[in-house]
Residue frames as qw, qx, qy, qz and C-alpha x, y, z in Angstrom:
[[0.307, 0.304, 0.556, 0.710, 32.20, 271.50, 99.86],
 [0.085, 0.270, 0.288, -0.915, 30.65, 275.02, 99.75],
 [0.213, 0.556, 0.041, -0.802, 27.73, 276.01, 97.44],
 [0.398, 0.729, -0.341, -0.441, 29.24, 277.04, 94.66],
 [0.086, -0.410, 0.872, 0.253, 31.40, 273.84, 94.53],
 [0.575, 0.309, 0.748, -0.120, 28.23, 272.01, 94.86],
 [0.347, 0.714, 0.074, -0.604, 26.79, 274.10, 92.40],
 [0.134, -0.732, 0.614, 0.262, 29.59, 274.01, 90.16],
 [0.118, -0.293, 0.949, 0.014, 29.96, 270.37, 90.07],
 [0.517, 0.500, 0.463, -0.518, 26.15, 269.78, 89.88],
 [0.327, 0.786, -0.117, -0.512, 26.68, 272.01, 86.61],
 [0.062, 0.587, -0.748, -0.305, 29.62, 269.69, 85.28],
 [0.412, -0.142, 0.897, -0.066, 27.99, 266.52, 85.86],
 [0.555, 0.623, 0.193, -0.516, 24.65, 267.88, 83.76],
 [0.462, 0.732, -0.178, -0.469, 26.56, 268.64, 81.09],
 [0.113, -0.328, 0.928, 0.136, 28.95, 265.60, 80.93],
 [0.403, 0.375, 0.818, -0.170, 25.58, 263.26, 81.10],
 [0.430, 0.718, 0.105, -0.537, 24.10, 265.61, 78.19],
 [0.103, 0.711, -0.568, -0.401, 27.53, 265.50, 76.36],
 [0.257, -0.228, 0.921, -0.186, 26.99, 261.70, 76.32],
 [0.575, 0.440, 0.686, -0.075, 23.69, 260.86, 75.33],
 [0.338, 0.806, -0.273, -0.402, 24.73, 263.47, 72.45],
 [0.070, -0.651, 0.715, 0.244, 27.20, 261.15, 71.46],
 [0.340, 0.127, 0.931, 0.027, 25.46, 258.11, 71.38],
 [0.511, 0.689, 0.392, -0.333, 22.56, 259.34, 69.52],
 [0.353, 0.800, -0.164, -0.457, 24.24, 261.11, 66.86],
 [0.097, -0.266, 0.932, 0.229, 26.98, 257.73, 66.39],
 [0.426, 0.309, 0.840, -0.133, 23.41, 255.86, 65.38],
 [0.361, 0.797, 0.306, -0.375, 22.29, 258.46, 63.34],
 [0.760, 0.477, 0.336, 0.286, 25.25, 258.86, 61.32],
 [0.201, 0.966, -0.038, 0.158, 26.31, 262.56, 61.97],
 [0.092, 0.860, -0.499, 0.062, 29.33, 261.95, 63.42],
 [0.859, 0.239, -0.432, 0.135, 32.24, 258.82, 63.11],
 [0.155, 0.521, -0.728, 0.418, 34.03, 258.15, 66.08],
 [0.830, -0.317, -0.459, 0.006, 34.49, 254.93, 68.11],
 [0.573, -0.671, 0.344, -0.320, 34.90, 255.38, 72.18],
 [0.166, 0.460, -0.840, 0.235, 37.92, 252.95, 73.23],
 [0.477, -0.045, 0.750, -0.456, 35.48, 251.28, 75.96],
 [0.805, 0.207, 0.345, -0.435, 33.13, 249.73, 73.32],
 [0.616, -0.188, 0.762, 0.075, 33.20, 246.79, 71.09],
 [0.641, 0.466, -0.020, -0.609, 33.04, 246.64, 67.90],
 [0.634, 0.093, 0.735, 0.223, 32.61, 244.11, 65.20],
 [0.282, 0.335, -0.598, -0.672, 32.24, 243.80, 61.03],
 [0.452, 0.166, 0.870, -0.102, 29.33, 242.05, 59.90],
 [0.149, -0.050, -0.667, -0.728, 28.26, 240.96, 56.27],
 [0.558, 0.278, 0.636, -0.455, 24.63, 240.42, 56.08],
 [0.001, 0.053, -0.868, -0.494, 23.26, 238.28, 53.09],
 [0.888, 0.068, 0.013, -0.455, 19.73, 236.94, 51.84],
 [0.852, -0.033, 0.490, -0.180, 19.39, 233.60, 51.76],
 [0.854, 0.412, 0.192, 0.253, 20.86, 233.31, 48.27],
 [0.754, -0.145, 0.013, 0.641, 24.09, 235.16, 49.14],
 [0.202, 0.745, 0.325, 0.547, 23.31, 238.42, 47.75],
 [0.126, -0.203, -0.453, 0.859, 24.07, 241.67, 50.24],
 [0.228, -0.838, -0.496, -0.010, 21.64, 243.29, 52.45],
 [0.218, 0.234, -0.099, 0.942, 22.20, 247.31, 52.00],
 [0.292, -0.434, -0.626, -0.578, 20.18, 249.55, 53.31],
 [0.623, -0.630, -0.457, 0.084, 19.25, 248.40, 57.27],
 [0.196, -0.757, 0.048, -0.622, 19.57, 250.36, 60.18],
 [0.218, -0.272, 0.692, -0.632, 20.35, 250.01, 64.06],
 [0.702, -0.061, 0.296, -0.645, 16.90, 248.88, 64.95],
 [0.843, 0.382, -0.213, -0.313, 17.19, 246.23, 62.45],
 [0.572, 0.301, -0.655, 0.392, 20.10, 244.36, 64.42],
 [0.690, -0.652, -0.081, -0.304, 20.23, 242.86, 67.87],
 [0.347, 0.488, -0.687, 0.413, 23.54, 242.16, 69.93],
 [0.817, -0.458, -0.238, -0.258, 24.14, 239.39, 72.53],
 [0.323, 0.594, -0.618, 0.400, 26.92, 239.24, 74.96],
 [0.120, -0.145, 0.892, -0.411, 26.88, 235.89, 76.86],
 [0.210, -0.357, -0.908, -0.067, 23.22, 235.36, 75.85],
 [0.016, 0.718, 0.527, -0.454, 22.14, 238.51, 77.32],
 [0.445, 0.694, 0.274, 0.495, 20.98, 241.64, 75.03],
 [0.409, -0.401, -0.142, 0.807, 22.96, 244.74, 74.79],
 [0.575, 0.740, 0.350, -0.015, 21.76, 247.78, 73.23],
 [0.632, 0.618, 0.301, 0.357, 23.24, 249.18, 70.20],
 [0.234, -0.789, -0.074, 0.563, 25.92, 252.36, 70.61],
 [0.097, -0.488, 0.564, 0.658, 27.82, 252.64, 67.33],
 [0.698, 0.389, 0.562, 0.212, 26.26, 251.38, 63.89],
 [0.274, 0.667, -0.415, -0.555, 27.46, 252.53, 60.15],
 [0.860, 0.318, 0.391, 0.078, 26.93, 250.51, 57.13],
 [0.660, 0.026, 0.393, 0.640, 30.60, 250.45, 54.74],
 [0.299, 0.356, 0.457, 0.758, 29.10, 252.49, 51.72],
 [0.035, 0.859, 0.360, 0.362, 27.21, 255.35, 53.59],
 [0.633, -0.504, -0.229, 0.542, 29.85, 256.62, 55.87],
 [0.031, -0.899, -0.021, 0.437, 30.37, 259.99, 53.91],
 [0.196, 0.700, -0.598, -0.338, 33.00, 258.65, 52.46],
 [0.815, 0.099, -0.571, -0.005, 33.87, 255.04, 51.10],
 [0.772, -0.625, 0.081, -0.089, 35.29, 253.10, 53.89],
 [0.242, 0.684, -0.688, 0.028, 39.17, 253.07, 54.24],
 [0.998, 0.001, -0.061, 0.003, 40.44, 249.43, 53.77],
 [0.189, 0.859, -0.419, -0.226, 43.75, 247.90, 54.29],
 [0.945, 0.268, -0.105, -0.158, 44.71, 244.86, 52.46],
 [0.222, -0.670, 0.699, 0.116, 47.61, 242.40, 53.00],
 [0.718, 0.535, -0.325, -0.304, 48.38, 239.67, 49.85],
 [0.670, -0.387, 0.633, 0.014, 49.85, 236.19, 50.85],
 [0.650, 0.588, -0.370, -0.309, 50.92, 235.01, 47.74],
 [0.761, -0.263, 0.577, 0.136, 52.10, 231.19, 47.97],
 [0.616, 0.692, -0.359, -0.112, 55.31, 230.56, 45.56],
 [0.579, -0.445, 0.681, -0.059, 56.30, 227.45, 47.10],
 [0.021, 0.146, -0.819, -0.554, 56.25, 225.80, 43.42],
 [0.245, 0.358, 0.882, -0.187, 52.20, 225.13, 43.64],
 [0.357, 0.818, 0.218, -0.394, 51.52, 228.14, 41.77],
 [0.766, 0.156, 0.394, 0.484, 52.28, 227.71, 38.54],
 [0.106, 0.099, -0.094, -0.985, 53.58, 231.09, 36.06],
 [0.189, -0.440, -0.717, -0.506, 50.47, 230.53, 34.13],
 [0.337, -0.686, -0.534, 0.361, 48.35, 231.01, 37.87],
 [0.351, -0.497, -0.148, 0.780, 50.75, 234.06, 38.73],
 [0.020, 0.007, -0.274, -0.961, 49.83, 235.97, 35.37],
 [0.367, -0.591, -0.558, -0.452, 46.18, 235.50, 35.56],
 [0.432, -0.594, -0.506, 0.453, 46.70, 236.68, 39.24],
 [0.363, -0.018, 0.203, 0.909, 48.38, 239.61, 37.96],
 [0.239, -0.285, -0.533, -0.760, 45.39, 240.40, 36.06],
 [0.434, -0.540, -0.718, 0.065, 43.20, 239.61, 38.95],
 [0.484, -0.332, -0.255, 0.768, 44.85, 242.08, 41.41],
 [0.021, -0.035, 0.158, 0.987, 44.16, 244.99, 38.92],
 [0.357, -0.583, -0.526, -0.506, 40.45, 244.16, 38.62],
 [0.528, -0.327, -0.585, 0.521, 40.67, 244.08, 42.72],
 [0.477, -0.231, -0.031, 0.847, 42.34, 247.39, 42.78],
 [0.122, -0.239, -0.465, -0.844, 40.29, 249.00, 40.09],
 [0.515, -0.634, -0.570, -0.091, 37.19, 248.00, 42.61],
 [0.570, -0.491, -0.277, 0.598, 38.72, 249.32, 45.55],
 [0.404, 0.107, 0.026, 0.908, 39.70, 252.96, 43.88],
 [0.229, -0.738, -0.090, -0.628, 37.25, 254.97, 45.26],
 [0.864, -0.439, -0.231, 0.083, 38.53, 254.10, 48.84],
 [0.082, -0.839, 0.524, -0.120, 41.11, 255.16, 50.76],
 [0.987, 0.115, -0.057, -0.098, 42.88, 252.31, 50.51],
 [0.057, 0.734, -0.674, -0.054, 46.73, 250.87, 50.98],
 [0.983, 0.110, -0.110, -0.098, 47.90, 247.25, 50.10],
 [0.139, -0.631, 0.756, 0.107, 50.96, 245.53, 51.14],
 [0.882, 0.257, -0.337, -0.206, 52.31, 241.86, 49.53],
 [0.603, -0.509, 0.602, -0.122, 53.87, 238.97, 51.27],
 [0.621, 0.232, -0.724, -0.192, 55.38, 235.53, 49.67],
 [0.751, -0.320, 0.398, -0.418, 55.12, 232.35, 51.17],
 [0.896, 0.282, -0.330, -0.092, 56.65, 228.93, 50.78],
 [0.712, 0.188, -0.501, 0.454, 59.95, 228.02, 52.67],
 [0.441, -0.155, -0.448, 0.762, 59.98, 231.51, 53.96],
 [0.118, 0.869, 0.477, -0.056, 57.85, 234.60, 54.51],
 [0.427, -0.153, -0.052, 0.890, 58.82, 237.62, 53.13],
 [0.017, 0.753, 0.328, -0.571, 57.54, 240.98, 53.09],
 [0.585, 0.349, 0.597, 0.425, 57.62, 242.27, 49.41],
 [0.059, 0.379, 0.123, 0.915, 56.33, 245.47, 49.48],
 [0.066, -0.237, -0.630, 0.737, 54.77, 247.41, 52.72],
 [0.201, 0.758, 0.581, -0.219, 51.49, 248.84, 53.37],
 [0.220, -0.052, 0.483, 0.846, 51.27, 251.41, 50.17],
 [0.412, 0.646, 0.380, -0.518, 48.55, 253.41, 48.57],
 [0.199, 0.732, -0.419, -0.499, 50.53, 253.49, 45.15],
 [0.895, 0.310, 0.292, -0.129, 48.99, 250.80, 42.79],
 [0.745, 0.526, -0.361, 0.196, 52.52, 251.00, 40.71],
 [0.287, -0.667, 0.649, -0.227, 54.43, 250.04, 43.31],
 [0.815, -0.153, 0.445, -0.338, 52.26, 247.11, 43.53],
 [0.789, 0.556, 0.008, -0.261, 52.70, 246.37, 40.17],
 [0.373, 0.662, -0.609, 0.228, 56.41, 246.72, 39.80],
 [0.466, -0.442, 0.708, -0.293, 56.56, 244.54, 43.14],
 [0.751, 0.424, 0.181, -0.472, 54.61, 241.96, 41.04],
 [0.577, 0.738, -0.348, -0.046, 57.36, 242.10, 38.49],
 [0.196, -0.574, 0.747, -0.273, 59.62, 241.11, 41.30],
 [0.684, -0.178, 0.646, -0.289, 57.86, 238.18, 42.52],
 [0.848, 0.469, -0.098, -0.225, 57.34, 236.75, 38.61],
 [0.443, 0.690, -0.539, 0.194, 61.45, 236.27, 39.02],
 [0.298, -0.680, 0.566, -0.359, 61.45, 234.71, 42.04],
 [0.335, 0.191, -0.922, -0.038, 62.48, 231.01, 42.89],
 [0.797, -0.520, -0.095, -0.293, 60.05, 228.34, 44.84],
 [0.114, -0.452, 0.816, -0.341, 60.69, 227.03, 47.20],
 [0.263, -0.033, -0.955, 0.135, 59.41, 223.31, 49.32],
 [0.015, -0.453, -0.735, 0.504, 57.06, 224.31, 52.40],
 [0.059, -0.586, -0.427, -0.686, 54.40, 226.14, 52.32],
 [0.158, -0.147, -0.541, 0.813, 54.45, 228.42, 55.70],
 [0.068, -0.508, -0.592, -0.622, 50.96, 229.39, 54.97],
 [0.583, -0.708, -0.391, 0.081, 50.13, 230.39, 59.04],
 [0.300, -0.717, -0.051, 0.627, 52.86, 232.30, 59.73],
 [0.295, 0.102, 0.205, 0.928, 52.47, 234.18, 56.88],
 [0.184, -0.646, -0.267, -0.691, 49.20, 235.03, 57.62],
 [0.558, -0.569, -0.354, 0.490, 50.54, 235.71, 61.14],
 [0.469, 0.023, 0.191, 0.862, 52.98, 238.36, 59.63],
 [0.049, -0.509, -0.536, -0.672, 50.36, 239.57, 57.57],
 [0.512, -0.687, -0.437, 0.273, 48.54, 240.25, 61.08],
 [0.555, -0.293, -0.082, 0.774, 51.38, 241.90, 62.67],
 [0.349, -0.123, 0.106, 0.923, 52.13, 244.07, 60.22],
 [0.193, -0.603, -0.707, -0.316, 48.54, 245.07, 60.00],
 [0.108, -0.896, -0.408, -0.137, 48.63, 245.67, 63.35],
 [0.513, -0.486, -0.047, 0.706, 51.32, 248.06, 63.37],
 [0.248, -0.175, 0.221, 0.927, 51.52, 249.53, 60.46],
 [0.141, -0.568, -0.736, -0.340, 47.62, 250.10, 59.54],
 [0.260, -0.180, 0.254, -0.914, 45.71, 253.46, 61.50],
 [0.056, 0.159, 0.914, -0.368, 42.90, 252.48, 63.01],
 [0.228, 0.810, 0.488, -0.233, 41.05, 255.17, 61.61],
 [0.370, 0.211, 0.286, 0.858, 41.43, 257.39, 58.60],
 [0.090, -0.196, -0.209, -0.954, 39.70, 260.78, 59.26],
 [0.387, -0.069, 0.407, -0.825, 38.03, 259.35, 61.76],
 [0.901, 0.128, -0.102, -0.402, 36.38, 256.06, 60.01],
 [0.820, -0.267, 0.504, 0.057, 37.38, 252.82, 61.23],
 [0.146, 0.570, -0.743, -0.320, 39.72, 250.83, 58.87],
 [0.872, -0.210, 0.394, -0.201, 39.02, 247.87, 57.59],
 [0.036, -0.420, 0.898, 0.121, 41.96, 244.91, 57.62],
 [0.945, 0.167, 0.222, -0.172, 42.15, 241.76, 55.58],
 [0.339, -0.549, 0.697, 0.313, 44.49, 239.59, 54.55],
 [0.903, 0.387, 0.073, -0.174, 43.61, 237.26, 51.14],
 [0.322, -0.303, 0.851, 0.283, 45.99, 234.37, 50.91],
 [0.739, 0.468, -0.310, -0.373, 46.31, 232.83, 47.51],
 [0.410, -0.375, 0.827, -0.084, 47.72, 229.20, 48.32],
 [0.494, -0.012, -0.836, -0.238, 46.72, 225.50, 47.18],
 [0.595, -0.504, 0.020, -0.625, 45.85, 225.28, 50.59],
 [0.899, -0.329, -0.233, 0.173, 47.99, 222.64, 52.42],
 [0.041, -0.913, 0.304, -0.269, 50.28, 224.24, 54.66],
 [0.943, -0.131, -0.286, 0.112, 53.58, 222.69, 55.47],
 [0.600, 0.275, -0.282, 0.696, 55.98, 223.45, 58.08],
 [0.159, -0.808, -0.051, -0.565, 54.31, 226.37, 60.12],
 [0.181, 0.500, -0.366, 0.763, 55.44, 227.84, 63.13],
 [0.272, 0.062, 0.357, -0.892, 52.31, 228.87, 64.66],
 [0.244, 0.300, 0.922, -0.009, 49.11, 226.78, 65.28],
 [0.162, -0.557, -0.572, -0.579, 45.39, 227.99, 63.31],
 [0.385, -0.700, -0.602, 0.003, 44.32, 228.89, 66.87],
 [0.457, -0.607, -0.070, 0.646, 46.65, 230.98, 67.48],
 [0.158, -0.009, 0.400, 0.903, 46.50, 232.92, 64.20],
 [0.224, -0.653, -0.608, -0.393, 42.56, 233.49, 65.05],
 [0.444, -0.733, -0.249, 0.452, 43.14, 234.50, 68.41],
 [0.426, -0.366, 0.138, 0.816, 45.58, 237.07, 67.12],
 [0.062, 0.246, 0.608, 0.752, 43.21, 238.04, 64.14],
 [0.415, -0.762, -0.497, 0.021, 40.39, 238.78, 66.69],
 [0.342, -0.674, -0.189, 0.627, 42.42, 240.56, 69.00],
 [0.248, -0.316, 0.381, 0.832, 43.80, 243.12, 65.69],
 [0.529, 0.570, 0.230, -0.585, 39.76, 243.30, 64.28],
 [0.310, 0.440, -0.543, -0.644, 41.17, 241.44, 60.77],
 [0.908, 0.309, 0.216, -0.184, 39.11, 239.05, 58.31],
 [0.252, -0.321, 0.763, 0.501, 41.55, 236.70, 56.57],
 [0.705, 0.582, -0.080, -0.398, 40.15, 235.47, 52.96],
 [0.642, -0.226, 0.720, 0.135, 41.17, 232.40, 51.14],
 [0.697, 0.591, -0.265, -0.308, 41.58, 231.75, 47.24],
 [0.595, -0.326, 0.734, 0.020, 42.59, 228.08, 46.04],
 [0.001, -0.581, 0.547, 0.603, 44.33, 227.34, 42.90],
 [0.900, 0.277, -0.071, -0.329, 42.83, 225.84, 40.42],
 [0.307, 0.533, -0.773, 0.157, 46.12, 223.65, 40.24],
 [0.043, -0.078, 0.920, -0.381, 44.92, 222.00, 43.28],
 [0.423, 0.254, 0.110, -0.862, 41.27, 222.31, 42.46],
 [0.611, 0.428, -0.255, -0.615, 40.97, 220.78, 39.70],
 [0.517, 0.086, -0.850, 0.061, 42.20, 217.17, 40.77],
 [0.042, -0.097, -0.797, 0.595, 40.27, 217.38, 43.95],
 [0.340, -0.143, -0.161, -0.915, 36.71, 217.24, 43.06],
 [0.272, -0.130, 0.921, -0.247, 34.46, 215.47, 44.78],
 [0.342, 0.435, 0.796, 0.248, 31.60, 213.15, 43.14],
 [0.272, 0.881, 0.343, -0.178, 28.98, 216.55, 42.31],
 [0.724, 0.239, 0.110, 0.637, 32.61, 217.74, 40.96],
 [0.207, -0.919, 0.044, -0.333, 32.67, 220.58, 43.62],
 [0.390, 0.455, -0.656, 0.458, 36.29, 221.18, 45.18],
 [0.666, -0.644, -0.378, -0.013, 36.63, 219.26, 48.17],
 [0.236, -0.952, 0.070, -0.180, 38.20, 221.18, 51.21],
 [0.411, 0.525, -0.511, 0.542, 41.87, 222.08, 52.23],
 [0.541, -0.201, -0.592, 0.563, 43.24, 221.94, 55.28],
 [0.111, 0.005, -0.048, 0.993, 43.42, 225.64, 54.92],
 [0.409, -0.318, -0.516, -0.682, 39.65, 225.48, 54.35],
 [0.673, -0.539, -0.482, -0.154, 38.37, 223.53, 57.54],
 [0.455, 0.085, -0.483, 0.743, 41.18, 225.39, 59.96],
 [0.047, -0.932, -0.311, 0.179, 38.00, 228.17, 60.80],
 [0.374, -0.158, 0.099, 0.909, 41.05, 230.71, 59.73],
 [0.060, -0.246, -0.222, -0.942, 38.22, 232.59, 57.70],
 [0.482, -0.583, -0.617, -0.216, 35.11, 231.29, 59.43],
 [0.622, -0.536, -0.284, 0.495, 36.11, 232.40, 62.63],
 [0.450, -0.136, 0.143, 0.871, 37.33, 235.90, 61.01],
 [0.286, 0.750, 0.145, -0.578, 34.59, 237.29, 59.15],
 [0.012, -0.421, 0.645, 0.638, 36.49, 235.85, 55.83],
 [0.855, 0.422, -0.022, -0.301, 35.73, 233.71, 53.08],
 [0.478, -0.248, 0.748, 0.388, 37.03, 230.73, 51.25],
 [0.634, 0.589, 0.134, -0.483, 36.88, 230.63, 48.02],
 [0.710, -0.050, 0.651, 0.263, 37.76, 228.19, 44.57],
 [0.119, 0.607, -0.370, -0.693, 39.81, 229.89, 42.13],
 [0.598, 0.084, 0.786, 0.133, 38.25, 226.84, 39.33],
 [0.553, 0.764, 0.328, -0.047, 37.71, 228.84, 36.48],
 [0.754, 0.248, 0.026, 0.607, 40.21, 229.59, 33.62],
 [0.036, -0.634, 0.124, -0.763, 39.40, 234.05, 34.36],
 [0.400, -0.427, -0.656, 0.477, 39.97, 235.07, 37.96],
 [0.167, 0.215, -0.060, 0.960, 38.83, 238.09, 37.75],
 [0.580, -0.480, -0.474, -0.456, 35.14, 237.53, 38.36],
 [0.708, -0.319, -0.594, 0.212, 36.27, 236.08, 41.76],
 [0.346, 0.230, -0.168, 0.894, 38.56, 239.37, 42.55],
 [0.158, -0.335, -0.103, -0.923, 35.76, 241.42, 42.03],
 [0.644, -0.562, -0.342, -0.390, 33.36, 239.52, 44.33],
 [0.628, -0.367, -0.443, 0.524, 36.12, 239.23, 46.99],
 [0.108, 0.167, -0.124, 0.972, 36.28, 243.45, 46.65],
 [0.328, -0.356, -0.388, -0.784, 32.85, 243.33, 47.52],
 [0.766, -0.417, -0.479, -0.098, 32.75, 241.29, 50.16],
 [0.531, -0.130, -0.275, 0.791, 35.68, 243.40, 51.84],
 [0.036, -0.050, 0.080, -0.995, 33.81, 246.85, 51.39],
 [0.687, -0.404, -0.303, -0.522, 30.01, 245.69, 52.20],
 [0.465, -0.335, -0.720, 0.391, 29.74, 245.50, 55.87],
 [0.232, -0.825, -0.249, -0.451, 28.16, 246.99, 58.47],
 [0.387, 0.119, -0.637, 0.656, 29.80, 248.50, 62.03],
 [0.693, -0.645, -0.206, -0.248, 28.28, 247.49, 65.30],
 [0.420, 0.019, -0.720, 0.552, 29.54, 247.90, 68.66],
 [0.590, -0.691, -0.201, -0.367, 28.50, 248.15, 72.33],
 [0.038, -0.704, 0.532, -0.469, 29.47, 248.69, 75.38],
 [0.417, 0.062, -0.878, 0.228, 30.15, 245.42, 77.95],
 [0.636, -0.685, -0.298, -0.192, 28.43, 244.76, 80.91],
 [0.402, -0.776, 0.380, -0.304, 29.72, 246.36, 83.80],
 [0.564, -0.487, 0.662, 0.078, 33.43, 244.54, 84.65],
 [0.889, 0.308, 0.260, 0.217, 33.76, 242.23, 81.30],
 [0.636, 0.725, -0.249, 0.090, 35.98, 244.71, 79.29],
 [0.322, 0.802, -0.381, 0.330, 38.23, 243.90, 82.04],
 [0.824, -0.344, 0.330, -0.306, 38.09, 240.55, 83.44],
 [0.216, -0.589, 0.764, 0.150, 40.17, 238.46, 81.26],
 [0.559, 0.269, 0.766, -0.169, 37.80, 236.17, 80.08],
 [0.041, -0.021, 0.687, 0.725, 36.47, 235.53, 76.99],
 [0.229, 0.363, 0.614, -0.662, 32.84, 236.65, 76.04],
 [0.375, -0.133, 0.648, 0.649, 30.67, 235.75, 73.55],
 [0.263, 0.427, -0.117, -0.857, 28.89, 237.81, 70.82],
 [0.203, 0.360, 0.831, 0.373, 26.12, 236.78, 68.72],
 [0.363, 0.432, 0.043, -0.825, 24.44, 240.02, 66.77],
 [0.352, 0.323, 0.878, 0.037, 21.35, 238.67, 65.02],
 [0.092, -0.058, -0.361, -0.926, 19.04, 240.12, 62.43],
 [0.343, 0.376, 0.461, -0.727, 15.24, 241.15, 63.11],
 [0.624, 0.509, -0.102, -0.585, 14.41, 240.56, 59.54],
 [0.878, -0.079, 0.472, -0.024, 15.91, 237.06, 59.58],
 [0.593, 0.692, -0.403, 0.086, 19.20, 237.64, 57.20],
 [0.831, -0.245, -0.264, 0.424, 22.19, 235.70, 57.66],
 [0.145, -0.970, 0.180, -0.080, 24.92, 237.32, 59.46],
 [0.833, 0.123, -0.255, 0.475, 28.72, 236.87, 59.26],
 [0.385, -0.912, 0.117, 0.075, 30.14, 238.51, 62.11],
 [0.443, 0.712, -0.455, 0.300, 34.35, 239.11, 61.99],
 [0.151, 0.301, -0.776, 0.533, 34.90, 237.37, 65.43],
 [0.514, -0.432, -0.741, -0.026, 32.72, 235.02, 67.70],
 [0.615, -0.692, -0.369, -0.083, 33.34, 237.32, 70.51],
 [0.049, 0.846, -0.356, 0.393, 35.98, 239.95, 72.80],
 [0.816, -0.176, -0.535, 0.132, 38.45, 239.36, 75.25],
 [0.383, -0.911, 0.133, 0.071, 38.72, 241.19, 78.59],
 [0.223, 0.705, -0.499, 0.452, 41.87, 243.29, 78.92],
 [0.751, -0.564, -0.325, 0.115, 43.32, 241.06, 82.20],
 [0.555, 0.206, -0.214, 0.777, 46.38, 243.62, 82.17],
 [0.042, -0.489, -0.031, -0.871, 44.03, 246.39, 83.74]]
């Protein structure tokens, strides 16, 4: 190599290493929104002790473990200061296997729009699934709140049915996440969820709970749970607090970053509006692996902790190496 090449090359490497810690600094700081392919990221809620969000916190104010060792910090943004709102996209399991009575389906109705009405400063698109014999796909991923509606209109007409496929519809629901969902709108992550409305007892599925977590990890979505007062309200247990579904102890939302929640009041709308909140308050961490994990095949696991001793609900226990590379 002559010289100049040294020179040259010297000159490139500078600025590459410059171009770099630019990048990382300024992703912490806030000035600019873009996630690097090599690092990890996660969605995590962060609460007070009495359930309440923590706005507000910073990098510094979060610690990440991978395997038990610490990593530090390359990417953070908290939901509501990203320039813009944070772009969401939402996929509706609606169970109409005969457990949801009309009554249910028009107070859902009415739910949805409080949802929606939260959600409208967002970029935002929503698609709707049924559930019950069979899954079907009702109306695709959409930004056009009368579509929803008129889709709605559909589903009020439709017959039940026996089973309740409640897993592989929120397999589907997955899927069609990831495919038809961006990853990023303008450069700000997306965030996917799915909120099944059910009784909670799936019958008949396809596809096991582990395998509809694994597949929700690997595609970064939080599923969400809402259980009918129909089933609710005969299942209470002595303090006359609903006791749990299948659909409840599967980890489907633990294990996601979701929620369960007990639709037991006559107005759902209250509930709507705290499940829009709990979809657009989070914060985004990621980091880069230790040398060889992103690409070992293995599974590796993540615990990011707070410094000021809030809880944390992370969206996935933890990454799995690419073993295809």
């Amino acid at each position: 190599m002559t010289r100049i090449s040294k020179s040259l090359f010297a000159l490139v490497l500078t600025v590459f290493t410059c171009c770099q810690f630019i990048f990382a600094q300024q992703t912490l700081d806030g000035d600019v929104i873009r996630i690097d392919t090599e690092l990890v990221t996660f969605d995590v809620n962060v609460t007070t002790a009495d359930g309440k969000f923590v706005r507000g916190l910073s990098a510094k104010d979060f610690k990440i473990f991978e395997d038990g060792n610490e990593r530090p910090v390359e990417f953070f943004e908290q939901s509501q200061k990203l320039g813009s709102a944070r772009p969401v996209s939402v996929v509706f399991a609606l169970d109409v296997s005969g457990s949801m009575t009309r009554e249910e389906l028009e107070k859902l109705r009415g739910a949805l729009r409080v949802f929606l009405n939260r959600l409208s400063q967002q970029n935002a698109s929503y698609a709707i699934m049924t559930f019950g014999m069979n899954v079907k796909t009702i109306q695709s991923l959409t930004g056009d709140v009368n579509r929803l509606d008129k889709t709605f209109d559909k589903l009020l007409r439709e017959p039940s049915g026996l089973s309740t496929h409640a897993y592989d519809a929120v397999d589907d629901a997955i899927r069609l996440l990831d495919r038809k969902s961006p990853k990023t709108r303008r450069q700000i992550p997306v965030k996917k969820s799915v909120i099944v409305v059910s009784d909670g007892f799936p019958v008949g599925d396809t596809v096991s709970p582990s395998l509809v977590i694994e597949r929700a990890n690997k595609a970064d979505v939080s599923v969400f749970t809402v259980t009918l007062p129909s089933f609710a309200k005969i299942s209470l247990s002595r303090d006359r607090s609903p006791l749990p579904t299948p659909l409840d102890v599967s980890g489907l939302t633990e294990k996601t970053g979701g929620k369960n929640v007990y639709a037991t009041d006559k107005d759902f709308e209250p509930l709507f509006k705290a499940l829009a909140d709990d979809v657009t308050n989070s914060y985004i961490i990621a980091f880069y692996p230790s040398d060889g994990k992103k690409n070992d095949g293995r599974f590796h696991k993540v615990k990011i902790v707070s410094d000021k001793g809030f809880e944390i609900k992370q969206n996935r226990d933890g990454y799995q190496g690419d073993s295809n590379k």
